[in-house]
C-alpha positions in Angstrom: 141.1 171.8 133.9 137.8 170.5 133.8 136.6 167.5 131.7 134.5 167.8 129.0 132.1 165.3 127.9 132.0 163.5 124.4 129.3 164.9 122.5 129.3 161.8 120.2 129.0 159.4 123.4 126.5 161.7 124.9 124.1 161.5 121.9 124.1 158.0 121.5 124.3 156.3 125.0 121.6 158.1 127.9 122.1 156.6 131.5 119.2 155.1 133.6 117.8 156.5 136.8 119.5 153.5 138.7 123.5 154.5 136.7 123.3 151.8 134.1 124.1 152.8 130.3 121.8 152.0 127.5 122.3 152.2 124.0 120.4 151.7 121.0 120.8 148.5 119.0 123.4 148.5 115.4 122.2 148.0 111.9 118.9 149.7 111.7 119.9 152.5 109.4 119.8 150.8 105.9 119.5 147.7 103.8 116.7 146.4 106.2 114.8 145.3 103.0 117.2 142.3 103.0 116.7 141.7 106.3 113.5 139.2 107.5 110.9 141.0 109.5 112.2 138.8 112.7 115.6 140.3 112.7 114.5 143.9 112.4 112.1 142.9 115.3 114.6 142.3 117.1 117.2 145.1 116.3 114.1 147.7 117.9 114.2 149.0 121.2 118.0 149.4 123.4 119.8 147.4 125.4 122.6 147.6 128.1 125.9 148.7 127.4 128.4 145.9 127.6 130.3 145.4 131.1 134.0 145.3 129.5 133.0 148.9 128.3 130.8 150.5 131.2 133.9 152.3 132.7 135.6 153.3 129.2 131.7 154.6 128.5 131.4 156.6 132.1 134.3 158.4 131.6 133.6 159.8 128.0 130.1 160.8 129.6 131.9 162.7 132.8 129.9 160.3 135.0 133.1 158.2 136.4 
């Protein structure tokens, strides 16, 4: 039977041309008008998906 991917991982984490994941950053959906204009600064942009879950991450994307 083939594997299907995970929609929900699919939407949310894209791979780079080189195989690494990236993701977008946590806690930018809401109550940023408590938050200081440094931390939502920092919250833009993605980052790497972390080691410990690269493999768990492949495999929901069919990649592994």
């Amino acid at each position: 039977m083939k594997q299907k991917t995970h929609k929900g991982a699919a939407k949310r984490i894209k791979t780079t041309g080189k195989g690494k994941l990236r993701r977008d950053q946590a806690g930018k959906r809401h109550l940023m008008e408590s938050m200081s204009s440094k931390r939502r600064r920092h919250l833009k942009g993605s980052t790497d998906v972390a080691k410990a879950d690269t493999k768990r991450m492949k495999r929901l994307l069919g990649k592994a």
